[in-house]
C-alpha positions as CSV (number, residue, x, y, z in Angstrom):
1,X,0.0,0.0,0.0
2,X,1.4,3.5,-0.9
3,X,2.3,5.7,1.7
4,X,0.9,8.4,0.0
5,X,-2.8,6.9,0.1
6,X,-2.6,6.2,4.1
7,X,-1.4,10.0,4.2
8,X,-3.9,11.0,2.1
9,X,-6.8,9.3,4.5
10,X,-5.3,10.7,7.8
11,X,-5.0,14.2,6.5
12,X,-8.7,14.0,4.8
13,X,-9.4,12.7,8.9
14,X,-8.1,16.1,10.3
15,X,-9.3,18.3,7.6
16,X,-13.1,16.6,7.5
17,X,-12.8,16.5,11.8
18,X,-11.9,20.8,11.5
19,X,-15.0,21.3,9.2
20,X,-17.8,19.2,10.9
21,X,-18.1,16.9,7.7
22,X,-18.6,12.8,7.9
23,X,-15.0,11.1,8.2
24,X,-16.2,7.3,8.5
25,X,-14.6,6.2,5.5
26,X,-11.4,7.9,6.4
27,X,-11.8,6.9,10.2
28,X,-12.5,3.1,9.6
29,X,-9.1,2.9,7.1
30,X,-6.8,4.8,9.7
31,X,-8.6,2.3,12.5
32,X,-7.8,-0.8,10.0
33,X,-4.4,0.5,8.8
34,X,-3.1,1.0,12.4
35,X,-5.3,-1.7,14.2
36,X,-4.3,-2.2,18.1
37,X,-2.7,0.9,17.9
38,X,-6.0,3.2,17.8
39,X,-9.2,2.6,19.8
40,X,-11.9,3.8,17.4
41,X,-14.1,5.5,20.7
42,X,-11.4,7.4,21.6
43,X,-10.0,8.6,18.4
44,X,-13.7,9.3,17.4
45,X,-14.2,11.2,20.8
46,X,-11.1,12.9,19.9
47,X,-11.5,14.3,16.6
48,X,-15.0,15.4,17.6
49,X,-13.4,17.7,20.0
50,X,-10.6,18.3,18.4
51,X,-13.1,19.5,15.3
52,X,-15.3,21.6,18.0
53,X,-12.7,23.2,19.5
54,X,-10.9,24.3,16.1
55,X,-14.3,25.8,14.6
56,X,-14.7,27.3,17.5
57,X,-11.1,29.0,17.2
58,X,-10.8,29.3,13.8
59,X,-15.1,30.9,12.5
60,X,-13.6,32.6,9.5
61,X,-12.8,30.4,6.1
62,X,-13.6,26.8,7.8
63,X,-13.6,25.6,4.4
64,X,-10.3,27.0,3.4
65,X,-8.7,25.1,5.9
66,X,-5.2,23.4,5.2
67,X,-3.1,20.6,7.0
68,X,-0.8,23.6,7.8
69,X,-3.3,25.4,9.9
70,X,-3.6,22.3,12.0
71,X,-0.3,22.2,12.5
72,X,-0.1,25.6,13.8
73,X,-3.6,25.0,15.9
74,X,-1.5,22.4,17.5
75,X,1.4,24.2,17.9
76,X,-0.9,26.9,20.3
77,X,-1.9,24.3,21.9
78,X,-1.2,23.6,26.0
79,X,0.5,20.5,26.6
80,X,-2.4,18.5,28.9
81,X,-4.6,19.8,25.8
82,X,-2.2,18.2,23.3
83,X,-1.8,15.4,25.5
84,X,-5.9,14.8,25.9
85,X,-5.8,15.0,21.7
86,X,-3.1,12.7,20.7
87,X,-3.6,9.6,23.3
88,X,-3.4,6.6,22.2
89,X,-5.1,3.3,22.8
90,X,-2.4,2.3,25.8
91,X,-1.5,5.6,26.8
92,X,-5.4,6.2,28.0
93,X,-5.5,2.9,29.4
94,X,-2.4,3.3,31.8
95,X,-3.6,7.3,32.0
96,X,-6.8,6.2,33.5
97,X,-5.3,4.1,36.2
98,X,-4.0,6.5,37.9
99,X,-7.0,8.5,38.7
């Protein structure tokens, strides 16, 4: 599989997530691709408020929205909110058992 089609479906993820649009297709190849690696829930429960959050911060030209505005959203970001964003399956897991 090219490299260029599994980047192409987790930067439609982001882009579709910022916007508000439908991302099953996207989400259920990224959850495929990377298997035990991502929990669907939670990477669905991310991207939902990742994509709130970003609309919220960025109202003007939603649509024009580029892979490089992510990247600087994240950039803005507070660690603990970067951290809550880009958990992964075992991360939340061992995260959660300490609270």
């Amino acid at each position: 599989m090219a490299m260029r089609y599994i980047y192409s479906n987790l930067e439609q993820l982001l882009l579709k997530s910022c916007r508000g649009e439908e991302v099953t297709n996207e989400l259920e190849f990224i959850c495929q691709f990377y298997q035990d690696d991502i929990d669907p829930e939670v990477l669905k429960a991310q991207l939902l408020c990742f994509g709130i959050e970003f609309r919220r911060v960025n109202e003007s030209n939603i649509e024009q929205v580029t892979i490089f505005d992510i990247k600087n959203y994240f950039s803005t970001l507070s660690s603990a909110h970067r951290l809550l964003l880009s958990m992964r399956n075992n991360e939340t897991h061992s995260y959660n058992a300490n609270y």
